[in-house]
C-alpha positions, -999 to +999 in steps of 0.1 A: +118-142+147+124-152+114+100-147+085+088-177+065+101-182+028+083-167+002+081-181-033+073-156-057+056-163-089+060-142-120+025-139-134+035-123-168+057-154-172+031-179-170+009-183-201-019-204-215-022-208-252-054-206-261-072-239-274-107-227-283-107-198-304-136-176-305-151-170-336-151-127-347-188-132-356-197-140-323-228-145-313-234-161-345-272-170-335-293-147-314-333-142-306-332-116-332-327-143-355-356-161-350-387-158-373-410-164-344-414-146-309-391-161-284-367-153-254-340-170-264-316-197-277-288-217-266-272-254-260-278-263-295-266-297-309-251-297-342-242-320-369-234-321-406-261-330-437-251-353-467-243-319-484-219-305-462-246-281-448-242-272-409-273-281-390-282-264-353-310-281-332-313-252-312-327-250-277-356-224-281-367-208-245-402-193-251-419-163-225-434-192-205-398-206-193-406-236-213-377-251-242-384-268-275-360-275-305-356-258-335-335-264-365-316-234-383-291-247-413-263-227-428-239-234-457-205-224-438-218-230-406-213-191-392-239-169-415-268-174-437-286-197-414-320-207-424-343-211-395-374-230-392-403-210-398-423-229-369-406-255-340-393-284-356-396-302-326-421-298-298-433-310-264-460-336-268-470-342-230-505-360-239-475-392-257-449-384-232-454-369-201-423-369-189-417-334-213-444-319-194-421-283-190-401-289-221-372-306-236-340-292-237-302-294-244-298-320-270-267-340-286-264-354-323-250-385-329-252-398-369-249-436-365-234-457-396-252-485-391-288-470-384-284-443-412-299-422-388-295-391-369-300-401-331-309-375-306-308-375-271-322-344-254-332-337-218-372-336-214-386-319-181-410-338-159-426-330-125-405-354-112-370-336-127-345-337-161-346-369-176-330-385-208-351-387-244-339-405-276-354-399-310-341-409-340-344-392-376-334-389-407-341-354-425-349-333-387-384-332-405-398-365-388-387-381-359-395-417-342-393-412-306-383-436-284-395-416-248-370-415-216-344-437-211-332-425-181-358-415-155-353-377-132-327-367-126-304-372-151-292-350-182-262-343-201-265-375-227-247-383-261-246-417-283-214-430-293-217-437-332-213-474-326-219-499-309-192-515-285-186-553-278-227-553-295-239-527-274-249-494-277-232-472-253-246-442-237-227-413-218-253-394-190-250-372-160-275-388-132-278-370-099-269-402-072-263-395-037-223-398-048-230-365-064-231-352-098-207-373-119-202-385-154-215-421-158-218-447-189-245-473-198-248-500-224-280-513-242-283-540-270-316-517-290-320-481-272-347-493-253-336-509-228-302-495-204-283-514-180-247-523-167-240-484-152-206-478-148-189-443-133-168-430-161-154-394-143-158-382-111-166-346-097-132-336-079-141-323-048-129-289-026-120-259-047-112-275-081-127-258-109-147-288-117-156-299-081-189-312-068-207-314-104-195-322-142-215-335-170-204-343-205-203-313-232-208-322-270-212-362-280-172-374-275-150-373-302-134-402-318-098-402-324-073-428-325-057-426-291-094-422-276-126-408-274-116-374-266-145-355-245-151-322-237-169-318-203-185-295-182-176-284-147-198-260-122-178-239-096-200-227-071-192-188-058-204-161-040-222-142-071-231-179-084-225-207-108-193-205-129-198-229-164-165-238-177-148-264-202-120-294-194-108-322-213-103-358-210-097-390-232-112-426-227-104-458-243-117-467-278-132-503-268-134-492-233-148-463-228-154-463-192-115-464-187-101-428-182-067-425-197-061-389-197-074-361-174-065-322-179-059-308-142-073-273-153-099-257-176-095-246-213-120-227-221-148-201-200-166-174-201-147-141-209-166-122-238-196-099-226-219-120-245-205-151-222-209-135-190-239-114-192-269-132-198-301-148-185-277-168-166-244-154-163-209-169-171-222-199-187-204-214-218-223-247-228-213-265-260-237-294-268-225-300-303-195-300-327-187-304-368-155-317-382-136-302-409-127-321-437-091-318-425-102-342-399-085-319-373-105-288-373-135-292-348-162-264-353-178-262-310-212-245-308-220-237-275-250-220-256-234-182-243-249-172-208-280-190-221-286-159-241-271-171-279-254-195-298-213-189-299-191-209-317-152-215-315-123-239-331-098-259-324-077-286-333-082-318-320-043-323-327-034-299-303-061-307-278-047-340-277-010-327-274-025-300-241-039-335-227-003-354-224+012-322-214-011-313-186-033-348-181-032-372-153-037-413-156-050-410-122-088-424-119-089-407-082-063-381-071-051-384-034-058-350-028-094-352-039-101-383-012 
């Protein structure tokens, strides 16, 4: 009998250059931090001031299990942050219900035309995660605009302008297709419609297969918006959080150009995979240097602490056409 070929594969050979490097200060933000008793923070959405000063809307976890936002600001964005003395923004269930057990996760967008921050945030009903939208414009005050996108849905972000007149919003619902990245258009934040799928959860043993949601608000470049997502590998000790790539198209967002087949960034530091919840990297917010290349990623570390880690969007852009797919749907995902 004659033994079947065998290809052998030289693992020292094969390589992946790093695209996200971890920053030596890591954690950069911990409960320690805080001037206030909490259990932790994480999934902080980020954004630069008219001074050049870093601002973190952190996600704040109290002893109840129950998440409000806080704002800690720093002039390099790594050290010297200066943290709210009390929440800067809290739950008001009596006004909004629909934050009943918290709100959570949120994005940044600063939007030209509004000269306004705009946040979108997850806020915890009975009934599930749901979308939020408040606008501001010193993270003193906010005007809040209430859900958007009724249970279950979370994951959101703002592009910073509007597209063919309408505002355009990237969210994660939970459909009977599954957990997948859609898009929606409105013509004054109130009011959503025209739902489009954007990216789909691969399915079988892909590393972003059965549920995905966007990461930070998308980046705008000139080939794309270029979008750092999410994808959840279910395994035997549980969840696995980890980070992929894709572009869309500038007036069409909903058009997929480029798809990376395999992650670029998860958990691998101690303070990544040892947490609350274990090997979880969760970046819901990103500065640009003035090099307009640099991108600063803050992201939540096994829901434990605030991390942070560069790139270049250059050379994120450059992994895409090596390693990305035009493909909408892949024949072995059908």
């Amino acid at each position: 009998m004659t033994a079947p070929e065998t290809t052998l594969v030289n693992v020292e050979s094969t390589h992946y250059p790093p695209l996200l490097l971890r920053h030596p200060a890591n954690p950069i933000l911990t409960r320690k931090d805080w001037p206030y008793s909490i259990n932790s923070v994480f999934n902080a959405g980020a954004t630069l001031l008219q001074d050049g000063t870093t601002l973190l809307l952190c996600r704040i976890e109290d002893r109840r299990g129950l998440s409000h936002l806080c704002a800690a600001r720093s002039k390099n964005g790594v050290d010297g942050w200066q943290i709210d003395r009390e929440p800067t923004l809290m739950p008001s269930p009596k006004d909004y219900p629909e934050e009943i057990w918290g709100i959570e996760d949120p994005r940044i967008t600063f939007v030209p035309e509004l000269q306004q921050y705009v946040i979108t945030y997850t806020s915890y009903s009975r009934g599930g995660p749901g979308v939020s939208l408040a606008l501001t414009k010193n993270f003193r005050s906010f005007e809040r605009y209430g859900v958007i996108m009724p249970p279950d849905d979370k994951d959101s972000a703002l592009l910073p302008r509007r597209i063919n007149g309408y505002w355009t919003l990237i969210h994660r619902p939970m459909t009977p297709l599954g957990a997948h990245m859609w898009i929606s258009y409105s013509p004054d934040l109130h009011h959503w419609g025209r739902h489009r799928l954007m990216l789909e959860a691969r399915r079988g043993a892909w590393w972003d297969a059965n549920k995905i949601g966007l990461s930070p608000p998308p980046i705008e470049t000139s080939r794309g918006w270029l979008v750092l997502y999410h994808g959840v590998r279910h395994t035997p000790s549980g969840c696995l959080y980890r980070l992929g790539l894709a572009l869309f198209d500038l007036e069409n967002p909903e058009k997929c150009l480029l798809r990376g087949d395999s992650w670029i960034f998860g958990p691998e530091a101690d303070y990544e995979r040892n947490g609350d919840v274990n090997n979880v990297v969760f970046p819901c917010g990103y500065t640009m240097d003035p090099d307009g290349d640099t991108v600063n990623v803050y992201y939540g570390a096994a829901d434990c602490a605030i991390a942070l880690a560069r790139a270049s969007v250059r050379s994120l852009l450059e992994w895409l056409d090596a390693n990305g797919s035009c493909d909408r749907r892949r024949a072995q995902d059908v």
